[in-house]
Gaussian input, Z-matrix of N, CA and C with variables (Angstrom, degrees):
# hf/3-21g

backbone

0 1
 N
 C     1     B1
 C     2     B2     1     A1
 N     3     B3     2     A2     1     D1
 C     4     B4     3     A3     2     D2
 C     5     B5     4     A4     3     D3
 N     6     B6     5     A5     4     D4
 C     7     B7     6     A6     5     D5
 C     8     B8     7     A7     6     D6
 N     9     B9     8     A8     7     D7
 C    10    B10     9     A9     8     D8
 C    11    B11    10    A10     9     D9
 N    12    B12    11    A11    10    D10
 C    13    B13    12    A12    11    D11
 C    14    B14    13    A13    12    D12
 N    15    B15    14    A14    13    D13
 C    16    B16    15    A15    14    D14
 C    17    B17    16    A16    15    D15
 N    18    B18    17    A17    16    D16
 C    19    B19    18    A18    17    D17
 C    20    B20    19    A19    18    D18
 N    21    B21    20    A20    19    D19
 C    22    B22    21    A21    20    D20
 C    23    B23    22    A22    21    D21
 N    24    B24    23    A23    22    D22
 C    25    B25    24    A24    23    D23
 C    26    B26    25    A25    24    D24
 N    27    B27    26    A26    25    D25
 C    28    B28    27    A27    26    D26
 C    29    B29    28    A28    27    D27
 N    30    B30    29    A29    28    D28
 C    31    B31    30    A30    29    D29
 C    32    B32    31    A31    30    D30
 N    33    B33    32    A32    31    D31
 C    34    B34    33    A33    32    D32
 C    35    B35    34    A34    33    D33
 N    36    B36    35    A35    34    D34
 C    37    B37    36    A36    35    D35
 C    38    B38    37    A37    36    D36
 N    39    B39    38    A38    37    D37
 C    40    B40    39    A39    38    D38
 C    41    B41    40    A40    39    D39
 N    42    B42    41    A41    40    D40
 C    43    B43    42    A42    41    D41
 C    44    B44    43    A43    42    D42
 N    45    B45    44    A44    43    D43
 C    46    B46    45    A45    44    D44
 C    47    B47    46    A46    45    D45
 N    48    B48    47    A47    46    D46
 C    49    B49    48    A48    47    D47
 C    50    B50    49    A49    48    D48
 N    51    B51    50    A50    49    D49
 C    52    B52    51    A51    50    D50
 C    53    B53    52    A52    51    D51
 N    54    B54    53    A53    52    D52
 C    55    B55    54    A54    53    D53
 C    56    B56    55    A55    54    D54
 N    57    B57    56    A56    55    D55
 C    58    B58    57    A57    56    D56
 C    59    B59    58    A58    57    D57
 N    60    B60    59    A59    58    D58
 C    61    B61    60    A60    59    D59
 C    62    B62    61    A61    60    D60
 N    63    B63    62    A62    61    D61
 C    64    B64    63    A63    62    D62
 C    65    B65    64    A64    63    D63
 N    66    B66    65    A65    64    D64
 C    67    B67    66    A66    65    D65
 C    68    B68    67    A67    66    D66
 N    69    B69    68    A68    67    D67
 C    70    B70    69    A69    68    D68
 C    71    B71    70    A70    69    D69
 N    72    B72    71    A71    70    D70
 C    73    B73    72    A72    71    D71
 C    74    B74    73    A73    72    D72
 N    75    B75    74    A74    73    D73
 C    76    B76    75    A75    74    D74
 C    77    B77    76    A76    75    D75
 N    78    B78    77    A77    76    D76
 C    79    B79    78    A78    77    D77
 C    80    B80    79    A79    78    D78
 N    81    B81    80    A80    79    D79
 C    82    B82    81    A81    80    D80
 C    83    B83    82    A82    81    D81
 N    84    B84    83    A83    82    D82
 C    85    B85    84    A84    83    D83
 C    86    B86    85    A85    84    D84
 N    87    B87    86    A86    85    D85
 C    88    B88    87    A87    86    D86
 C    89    B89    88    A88    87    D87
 N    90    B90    89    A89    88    D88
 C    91    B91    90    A90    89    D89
 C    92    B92    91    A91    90    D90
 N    93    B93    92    A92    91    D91
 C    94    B94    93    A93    92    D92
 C    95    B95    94    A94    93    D93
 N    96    B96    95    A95    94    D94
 C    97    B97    96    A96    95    D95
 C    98    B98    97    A97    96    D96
 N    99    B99    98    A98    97    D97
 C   100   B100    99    A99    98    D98
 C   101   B101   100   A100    99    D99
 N   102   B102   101   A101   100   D100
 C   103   B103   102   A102   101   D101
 C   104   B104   103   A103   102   D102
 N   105   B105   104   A104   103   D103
 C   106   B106   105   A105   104   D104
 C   107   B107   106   A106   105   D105
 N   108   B108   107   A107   106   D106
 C   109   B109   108   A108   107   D107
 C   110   B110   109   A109   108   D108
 N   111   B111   110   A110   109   D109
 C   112   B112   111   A111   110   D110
 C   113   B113   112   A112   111   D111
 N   114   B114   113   A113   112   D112
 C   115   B115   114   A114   113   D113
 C   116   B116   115   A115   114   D114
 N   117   B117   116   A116   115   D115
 C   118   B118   117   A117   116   D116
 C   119   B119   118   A118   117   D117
 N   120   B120   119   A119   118   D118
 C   121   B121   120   A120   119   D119
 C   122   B122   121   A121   120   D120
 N   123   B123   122   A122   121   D121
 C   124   B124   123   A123   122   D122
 C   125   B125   124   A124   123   D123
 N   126   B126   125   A125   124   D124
 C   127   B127   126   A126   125   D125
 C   128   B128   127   A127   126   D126
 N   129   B129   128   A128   127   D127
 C   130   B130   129   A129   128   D128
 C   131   B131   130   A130   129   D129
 N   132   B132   131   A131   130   D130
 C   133   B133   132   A132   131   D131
 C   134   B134   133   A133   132   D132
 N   135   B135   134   A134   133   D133
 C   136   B136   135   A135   134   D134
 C   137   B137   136   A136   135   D135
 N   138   B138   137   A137   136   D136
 C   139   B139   138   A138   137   D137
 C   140   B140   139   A139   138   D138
 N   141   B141   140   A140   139   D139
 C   142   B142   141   A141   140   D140
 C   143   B143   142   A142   141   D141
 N   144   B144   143   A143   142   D142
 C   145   B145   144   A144   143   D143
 C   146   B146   145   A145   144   D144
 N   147   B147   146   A146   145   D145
 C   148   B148   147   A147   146   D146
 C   149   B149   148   A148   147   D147
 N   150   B150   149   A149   148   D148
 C   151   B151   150   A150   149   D149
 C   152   B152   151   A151   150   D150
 N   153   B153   152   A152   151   D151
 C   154   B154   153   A153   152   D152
 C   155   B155   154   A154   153   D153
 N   156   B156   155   A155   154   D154
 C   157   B157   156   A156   155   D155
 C   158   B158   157   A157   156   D156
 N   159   B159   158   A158   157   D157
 C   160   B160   159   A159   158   D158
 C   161   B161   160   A160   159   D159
 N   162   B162   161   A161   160   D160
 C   163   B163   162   A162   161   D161
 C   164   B164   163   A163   162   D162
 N   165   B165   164   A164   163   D163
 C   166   B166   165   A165   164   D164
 C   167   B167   166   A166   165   D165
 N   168   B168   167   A167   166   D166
 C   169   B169   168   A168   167   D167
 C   170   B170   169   A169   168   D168
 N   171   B171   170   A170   169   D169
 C   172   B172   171   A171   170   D170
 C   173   B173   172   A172   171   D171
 N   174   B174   173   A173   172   D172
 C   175   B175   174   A174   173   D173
 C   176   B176   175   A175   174   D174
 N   177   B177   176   A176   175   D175
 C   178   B178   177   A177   176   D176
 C   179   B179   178   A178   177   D177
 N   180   B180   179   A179   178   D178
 C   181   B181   180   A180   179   D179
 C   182   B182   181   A181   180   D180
 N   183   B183   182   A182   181   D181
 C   184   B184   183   A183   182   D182
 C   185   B185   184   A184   183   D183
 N   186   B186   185   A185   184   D184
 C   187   B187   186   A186   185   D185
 C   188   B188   187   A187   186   D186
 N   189   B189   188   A188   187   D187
 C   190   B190   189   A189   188   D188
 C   191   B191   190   A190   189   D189
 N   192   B192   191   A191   190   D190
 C   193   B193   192   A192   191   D191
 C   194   B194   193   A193   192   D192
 N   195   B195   194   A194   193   D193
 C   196   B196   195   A195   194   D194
 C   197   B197   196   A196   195   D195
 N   198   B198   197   A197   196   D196
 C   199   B199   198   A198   197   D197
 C   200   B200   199   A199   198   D198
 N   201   B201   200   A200   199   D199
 C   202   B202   201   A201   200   D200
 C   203   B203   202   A202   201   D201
 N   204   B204   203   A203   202   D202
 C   205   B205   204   A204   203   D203
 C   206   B206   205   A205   204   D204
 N   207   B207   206   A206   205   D205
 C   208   B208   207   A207   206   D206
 C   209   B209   208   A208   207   D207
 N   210   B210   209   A209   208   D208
 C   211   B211   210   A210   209   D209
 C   212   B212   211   A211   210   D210
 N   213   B213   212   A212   211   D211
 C   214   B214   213   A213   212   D212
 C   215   B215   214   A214   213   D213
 N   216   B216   215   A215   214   D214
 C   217   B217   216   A216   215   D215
 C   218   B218   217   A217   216   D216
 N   219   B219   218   A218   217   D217
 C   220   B220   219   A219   218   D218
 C   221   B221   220   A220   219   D219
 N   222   B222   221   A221   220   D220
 C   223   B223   222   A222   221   D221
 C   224   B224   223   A223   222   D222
 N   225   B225   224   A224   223   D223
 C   226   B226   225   A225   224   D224
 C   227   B227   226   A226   225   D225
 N   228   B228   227   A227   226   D226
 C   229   B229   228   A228   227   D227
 C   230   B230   229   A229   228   D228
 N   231   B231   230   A230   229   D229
 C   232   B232   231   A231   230   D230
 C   233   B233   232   A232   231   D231
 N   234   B234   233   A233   232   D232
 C   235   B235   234   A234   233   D233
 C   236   B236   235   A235   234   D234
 N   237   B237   236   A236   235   D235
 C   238   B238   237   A237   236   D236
 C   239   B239   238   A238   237   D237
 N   240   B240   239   A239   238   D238
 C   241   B241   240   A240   239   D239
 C   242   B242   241   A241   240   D240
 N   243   B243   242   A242   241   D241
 C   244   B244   243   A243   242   D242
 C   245   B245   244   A244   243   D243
 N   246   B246   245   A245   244   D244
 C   247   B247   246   A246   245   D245
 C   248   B248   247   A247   246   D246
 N   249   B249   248   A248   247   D247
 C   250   B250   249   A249   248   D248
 C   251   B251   250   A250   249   D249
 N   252   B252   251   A251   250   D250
 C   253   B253   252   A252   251   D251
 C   254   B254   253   A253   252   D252
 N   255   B255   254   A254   253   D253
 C   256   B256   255   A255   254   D254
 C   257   B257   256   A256   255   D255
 N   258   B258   257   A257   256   D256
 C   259   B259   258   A258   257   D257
 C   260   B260   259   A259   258   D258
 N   261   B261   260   A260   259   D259
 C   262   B262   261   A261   260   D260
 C   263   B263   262   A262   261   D261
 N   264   B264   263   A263   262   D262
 C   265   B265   264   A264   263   D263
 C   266   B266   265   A265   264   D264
 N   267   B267   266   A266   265   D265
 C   268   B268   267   A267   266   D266
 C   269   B269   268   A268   267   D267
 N   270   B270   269   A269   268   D268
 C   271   B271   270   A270   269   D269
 C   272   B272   271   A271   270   D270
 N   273   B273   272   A272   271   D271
 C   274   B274   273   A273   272   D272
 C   275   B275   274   A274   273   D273
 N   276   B276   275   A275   274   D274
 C   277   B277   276   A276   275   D275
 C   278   B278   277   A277   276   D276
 N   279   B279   278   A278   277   D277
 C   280   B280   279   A279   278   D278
 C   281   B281   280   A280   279   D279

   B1=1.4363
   B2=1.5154
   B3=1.5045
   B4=1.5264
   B5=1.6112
   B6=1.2042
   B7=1.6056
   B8=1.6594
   B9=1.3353
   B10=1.8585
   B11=1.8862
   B12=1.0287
   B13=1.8515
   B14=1.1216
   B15=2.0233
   B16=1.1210
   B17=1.1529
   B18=1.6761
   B19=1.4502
   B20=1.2864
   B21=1.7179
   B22=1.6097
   B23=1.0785
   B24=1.4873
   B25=1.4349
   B26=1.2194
   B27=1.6812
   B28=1.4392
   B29=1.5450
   B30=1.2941
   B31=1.2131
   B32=1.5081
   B33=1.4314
   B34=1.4851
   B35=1.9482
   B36=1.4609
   B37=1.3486
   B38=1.4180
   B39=1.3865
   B40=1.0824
   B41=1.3323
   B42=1.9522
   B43=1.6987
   B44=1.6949
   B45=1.3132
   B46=1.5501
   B47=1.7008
   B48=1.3513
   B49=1.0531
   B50=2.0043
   B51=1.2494
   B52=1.9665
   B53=1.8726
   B54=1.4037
   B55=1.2279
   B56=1.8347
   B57=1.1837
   B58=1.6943
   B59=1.4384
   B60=1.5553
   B61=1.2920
   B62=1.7500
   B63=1.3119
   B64=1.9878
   B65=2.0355
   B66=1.2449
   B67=1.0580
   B68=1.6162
   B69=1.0522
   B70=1.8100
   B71=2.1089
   B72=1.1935
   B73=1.4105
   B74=1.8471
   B75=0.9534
   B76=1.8773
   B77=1.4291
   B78=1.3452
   B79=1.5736
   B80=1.0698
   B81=1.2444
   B82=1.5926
   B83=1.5642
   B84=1.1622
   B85=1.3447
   B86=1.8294
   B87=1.0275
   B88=1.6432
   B89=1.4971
   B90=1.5378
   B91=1.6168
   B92=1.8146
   B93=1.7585
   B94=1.8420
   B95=1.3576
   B96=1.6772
   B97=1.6023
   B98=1.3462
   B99=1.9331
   B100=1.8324
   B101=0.8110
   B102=1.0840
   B103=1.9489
   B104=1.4298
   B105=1.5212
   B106=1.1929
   B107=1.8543
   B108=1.2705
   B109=1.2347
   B110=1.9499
   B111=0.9407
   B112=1.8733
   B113=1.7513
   B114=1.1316
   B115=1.9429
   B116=1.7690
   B117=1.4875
   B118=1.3222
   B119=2.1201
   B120=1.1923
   B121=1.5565
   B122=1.4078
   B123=1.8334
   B124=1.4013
   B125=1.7283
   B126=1.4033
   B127=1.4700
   B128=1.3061
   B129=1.4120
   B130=1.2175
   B131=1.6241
   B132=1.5748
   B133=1.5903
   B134=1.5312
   B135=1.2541
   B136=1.1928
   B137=2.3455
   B138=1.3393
   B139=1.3729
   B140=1.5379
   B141=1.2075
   B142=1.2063
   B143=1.4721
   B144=1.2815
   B145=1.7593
   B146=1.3775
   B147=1.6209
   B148=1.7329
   B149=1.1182
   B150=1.3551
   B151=1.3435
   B152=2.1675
   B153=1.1736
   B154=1.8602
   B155=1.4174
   B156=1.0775
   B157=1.4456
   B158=2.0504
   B159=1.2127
   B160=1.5877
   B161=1.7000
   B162=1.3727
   B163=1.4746
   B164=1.7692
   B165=1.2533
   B166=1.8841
   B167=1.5687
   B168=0.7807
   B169=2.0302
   B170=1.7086
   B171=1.2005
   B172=1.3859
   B173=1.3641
   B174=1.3812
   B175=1.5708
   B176=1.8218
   B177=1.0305
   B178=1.8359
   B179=1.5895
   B180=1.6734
   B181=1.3457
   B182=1.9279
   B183=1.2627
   B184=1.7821
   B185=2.0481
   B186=0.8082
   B187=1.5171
   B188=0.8742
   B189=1.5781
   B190=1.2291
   B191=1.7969
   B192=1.3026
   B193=1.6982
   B194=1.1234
   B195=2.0022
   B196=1.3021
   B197=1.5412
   B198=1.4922
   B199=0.8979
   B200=1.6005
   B201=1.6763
   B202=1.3319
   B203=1.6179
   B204=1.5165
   B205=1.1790
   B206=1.5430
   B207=1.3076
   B208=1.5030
   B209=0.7543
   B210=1.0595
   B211=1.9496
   B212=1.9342
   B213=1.5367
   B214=1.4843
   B215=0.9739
   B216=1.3994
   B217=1.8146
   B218=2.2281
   B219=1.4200
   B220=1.4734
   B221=1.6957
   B222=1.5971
   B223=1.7543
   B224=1.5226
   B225=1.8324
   B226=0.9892
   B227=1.7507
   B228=1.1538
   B229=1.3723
   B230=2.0101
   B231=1.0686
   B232=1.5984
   B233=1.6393
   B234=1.3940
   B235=1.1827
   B236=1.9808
   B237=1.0162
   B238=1.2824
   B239=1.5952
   B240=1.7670
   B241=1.3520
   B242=1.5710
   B243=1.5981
   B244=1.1199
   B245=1.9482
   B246=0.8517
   B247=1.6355
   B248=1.7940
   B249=1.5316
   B250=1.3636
   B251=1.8623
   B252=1.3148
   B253=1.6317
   B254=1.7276
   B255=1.2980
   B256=1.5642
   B257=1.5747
   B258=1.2883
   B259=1.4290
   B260=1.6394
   B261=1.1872
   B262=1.7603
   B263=1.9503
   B264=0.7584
   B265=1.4998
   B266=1.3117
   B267=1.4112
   B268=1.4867
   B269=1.8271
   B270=1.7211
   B271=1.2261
   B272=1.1210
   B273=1.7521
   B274=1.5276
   B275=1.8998
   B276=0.8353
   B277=1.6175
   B278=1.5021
   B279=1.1847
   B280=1.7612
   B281=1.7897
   A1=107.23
   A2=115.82
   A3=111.56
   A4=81.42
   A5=113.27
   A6=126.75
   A7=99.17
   A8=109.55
   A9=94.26
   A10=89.30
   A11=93.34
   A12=120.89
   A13=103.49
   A14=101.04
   A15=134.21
   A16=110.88
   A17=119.46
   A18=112.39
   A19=152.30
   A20=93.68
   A21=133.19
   A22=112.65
   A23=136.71
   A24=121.16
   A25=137.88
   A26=96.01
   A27=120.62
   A28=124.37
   A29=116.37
   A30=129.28
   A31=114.13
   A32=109.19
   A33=116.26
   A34=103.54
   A35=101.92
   A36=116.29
   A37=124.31
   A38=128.51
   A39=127.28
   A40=123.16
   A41=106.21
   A42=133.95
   A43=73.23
   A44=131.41
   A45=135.06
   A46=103.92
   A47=128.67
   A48=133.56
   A49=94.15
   A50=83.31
   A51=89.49
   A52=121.83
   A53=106.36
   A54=93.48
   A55=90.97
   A56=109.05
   A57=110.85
   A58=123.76
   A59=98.09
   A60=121.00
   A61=125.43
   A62=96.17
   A63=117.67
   A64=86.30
   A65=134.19
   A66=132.28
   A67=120.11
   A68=107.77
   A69=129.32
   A70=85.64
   A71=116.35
   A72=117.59
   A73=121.44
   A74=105.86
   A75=117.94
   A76=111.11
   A77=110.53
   A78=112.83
   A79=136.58
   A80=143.45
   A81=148.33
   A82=116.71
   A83=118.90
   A84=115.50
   A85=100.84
   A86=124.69
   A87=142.18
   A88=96.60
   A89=101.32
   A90=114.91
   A91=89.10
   A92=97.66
   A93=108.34
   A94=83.88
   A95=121.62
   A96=136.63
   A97=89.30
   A98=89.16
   A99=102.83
   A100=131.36
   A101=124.31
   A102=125.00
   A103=115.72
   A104=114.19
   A105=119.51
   A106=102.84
   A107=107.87
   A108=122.77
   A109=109.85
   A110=109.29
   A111=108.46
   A112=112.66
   A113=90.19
   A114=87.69
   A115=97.71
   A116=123.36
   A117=129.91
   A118=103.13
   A119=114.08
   A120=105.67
   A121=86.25
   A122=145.96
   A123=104.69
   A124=77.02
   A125=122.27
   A126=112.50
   A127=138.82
   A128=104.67
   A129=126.98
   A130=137.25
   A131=88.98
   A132=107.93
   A133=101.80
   A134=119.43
   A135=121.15
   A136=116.54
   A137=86.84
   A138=104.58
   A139=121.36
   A140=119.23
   A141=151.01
   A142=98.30
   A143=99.51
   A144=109.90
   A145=125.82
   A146=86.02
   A147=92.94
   A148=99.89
   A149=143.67
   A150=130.24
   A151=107.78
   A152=94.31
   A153=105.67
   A154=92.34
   A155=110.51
   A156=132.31
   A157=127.93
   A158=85.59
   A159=106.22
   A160=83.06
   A161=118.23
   A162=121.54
   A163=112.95
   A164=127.68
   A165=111.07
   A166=102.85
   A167=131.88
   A168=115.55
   A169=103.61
   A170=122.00
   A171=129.30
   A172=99.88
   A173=120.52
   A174=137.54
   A175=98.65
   A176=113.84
   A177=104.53
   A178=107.99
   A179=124.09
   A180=138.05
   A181=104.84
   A182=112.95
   A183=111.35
   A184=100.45
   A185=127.31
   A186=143.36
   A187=113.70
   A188=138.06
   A189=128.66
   A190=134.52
   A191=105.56
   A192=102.49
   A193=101.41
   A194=141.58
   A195=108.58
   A196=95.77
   A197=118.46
   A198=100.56
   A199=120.16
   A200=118.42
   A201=113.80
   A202=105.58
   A203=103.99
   A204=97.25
   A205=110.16
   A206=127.14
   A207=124.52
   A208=131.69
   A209=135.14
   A210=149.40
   A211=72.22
   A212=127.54
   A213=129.11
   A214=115.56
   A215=119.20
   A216=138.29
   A217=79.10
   A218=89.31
   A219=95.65
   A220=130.62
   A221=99.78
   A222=122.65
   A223=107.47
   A224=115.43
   A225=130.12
   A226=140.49
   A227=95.53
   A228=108.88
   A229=83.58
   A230=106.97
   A231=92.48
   A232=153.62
   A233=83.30
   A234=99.87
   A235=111.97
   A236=115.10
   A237=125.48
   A238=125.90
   A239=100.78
   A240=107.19
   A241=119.37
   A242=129.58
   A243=126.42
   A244=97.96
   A245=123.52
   A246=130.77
   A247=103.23
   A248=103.19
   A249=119.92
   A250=117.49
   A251=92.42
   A252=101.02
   A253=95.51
   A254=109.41
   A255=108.61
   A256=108.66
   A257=120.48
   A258=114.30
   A259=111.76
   A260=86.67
   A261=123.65
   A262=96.90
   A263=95.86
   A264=118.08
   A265=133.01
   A266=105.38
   A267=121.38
   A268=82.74
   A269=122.02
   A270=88.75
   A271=126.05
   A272=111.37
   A273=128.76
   A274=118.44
   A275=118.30
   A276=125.75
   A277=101.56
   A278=102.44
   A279=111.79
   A280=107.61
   D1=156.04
   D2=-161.15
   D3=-134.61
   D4=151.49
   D5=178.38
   D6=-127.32
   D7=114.56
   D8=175.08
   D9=-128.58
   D10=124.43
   D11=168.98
   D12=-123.80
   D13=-174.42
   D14=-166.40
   D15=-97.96
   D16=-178.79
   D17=162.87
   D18=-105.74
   D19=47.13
   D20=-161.51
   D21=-52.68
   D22=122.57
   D23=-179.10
   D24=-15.78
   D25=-65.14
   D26=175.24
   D27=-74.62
   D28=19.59
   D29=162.41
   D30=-108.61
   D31=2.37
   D32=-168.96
   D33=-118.91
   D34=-23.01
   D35=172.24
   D36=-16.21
   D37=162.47
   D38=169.64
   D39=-62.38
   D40=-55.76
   D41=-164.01
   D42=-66.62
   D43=-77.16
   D44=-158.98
   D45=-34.74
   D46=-49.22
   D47=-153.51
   D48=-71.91
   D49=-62.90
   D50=176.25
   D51=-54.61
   D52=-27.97
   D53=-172.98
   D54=-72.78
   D55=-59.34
   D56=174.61
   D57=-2.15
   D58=-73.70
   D59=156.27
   D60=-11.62
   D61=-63.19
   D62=-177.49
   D63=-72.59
   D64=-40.44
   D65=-169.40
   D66=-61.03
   D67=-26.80
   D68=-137.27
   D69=-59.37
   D70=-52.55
   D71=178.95
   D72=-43.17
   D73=-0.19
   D74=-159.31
   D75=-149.07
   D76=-46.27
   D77=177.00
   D78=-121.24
   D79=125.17
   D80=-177.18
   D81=-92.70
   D82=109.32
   D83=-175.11
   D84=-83.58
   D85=154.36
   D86=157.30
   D87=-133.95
   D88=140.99
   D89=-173.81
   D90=-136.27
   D91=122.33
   D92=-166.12
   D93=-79.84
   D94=148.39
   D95=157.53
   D96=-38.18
   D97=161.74
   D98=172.18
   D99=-85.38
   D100=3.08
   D101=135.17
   D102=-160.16
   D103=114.07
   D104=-156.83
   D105=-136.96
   D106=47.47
   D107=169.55
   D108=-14.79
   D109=-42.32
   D110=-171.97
   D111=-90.29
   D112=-7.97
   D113=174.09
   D114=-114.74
   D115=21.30
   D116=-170.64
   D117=-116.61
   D118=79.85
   D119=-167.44
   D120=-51.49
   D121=-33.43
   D122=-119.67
   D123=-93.59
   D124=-13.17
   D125=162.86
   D126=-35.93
   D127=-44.40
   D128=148.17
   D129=-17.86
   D130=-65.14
   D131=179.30
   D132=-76.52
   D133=-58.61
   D134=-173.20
   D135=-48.89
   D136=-28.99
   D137=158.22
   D138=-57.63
   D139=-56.55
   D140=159.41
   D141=-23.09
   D142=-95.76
   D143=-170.04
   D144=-34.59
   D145=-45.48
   D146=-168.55
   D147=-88.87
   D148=6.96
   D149=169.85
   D150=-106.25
   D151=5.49
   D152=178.11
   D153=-120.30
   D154=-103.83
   D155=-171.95
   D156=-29.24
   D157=-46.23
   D158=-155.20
   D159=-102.31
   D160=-23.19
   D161=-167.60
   D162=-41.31
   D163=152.17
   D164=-177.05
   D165=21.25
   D166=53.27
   D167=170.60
   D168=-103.12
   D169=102.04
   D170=178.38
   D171=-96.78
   D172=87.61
   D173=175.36
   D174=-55.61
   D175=144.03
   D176=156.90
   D177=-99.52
   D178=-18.63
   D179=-169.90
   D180=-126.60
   D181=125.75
   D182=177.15
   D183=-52.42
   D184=-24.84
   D185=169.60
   D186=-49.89
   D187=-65.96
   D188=139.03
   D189=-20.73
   D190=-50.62
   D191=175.81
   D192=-93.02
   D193=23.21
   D194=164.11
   D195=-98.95
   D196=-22.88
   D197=-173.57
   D198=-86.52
   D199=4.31
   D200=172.26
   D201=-81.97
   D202=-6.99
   D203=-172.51
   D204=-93.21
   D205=-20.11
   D206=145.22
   D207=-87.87
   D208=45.53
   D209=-177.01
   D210=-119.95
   D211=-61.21
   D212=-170.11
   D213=-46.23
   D214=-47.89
   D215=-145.47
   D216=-81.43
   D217=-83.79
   D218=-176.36
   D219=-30.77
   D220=-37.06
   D221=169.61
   D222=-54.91
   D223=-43.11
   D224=164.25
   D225=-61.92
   D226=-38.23
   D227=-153.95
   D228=-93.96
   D229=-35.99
   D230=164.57
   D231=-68.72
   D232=1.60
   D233=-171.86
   D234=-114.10
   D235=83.82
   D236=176.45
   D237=-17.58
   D238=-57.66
   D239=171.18
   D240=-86.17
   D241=5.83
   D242=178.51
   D243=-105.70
   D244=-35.91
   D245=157.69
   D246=-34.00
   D247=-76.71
   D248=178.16
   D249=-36.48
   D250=-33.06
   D251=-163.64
   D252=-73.29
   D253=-58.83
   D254=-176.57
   D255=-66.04
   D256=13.85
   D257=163.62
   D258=-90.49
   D259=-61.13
   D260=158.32
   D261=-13.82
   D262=-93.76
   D263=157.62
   D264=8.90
   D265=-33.75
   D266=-157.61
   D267=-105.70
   D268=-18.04
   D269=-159.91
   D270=128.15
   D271=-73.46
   D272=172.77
   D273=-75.27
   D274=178.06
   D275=160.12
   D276=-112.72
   D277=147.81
   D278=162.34
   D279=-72.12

């Protein structure tokens, strides 16, 4: 099993570092750079939206842009090969 996080304090902790430790037989930690937008698909999407969806959208209510913002997510999340692409994206294969 592979664990890939951020570089959250408390993922850097002492207790965190030791329990790890007892883990090492089962789990592989990867820790992503501190901001590495191109190995990040969900950057991607969020790219996505706001450049369709969210694009000129002058909400008068935040209600309005959550829901333009799931009209995006959903526009997205249905589409198999546009999901795939922002994986694609990063570079690697799964």
């Amino acid at each position: 099993m592979m664990l890939i996080w951020d570089g959250l304090s408390a993922h850097r902790s002492k207790d965190m570092k030791a329990w790890l430790a007892t883990q090492r037989h089962w789990l592989a930690v990867e820790r992503l750079p501190a901001y590495a937008p191109e190995l990040n698909p969900v950057e991607q999407v969020w790219g996505n939206v706001k450049a369709t969806e969210l694009a000129n959208l002058c909400p008068d209510i935040i209600d309005q842009a959550h829901a333009a913002a799931a009209i995006g997510l959903e526009r997205i999340g249905s589409s198999y090969q546009l999901c795939f692409s922002f994986l694609d994206h990063r570079g690697r294969r799964l």
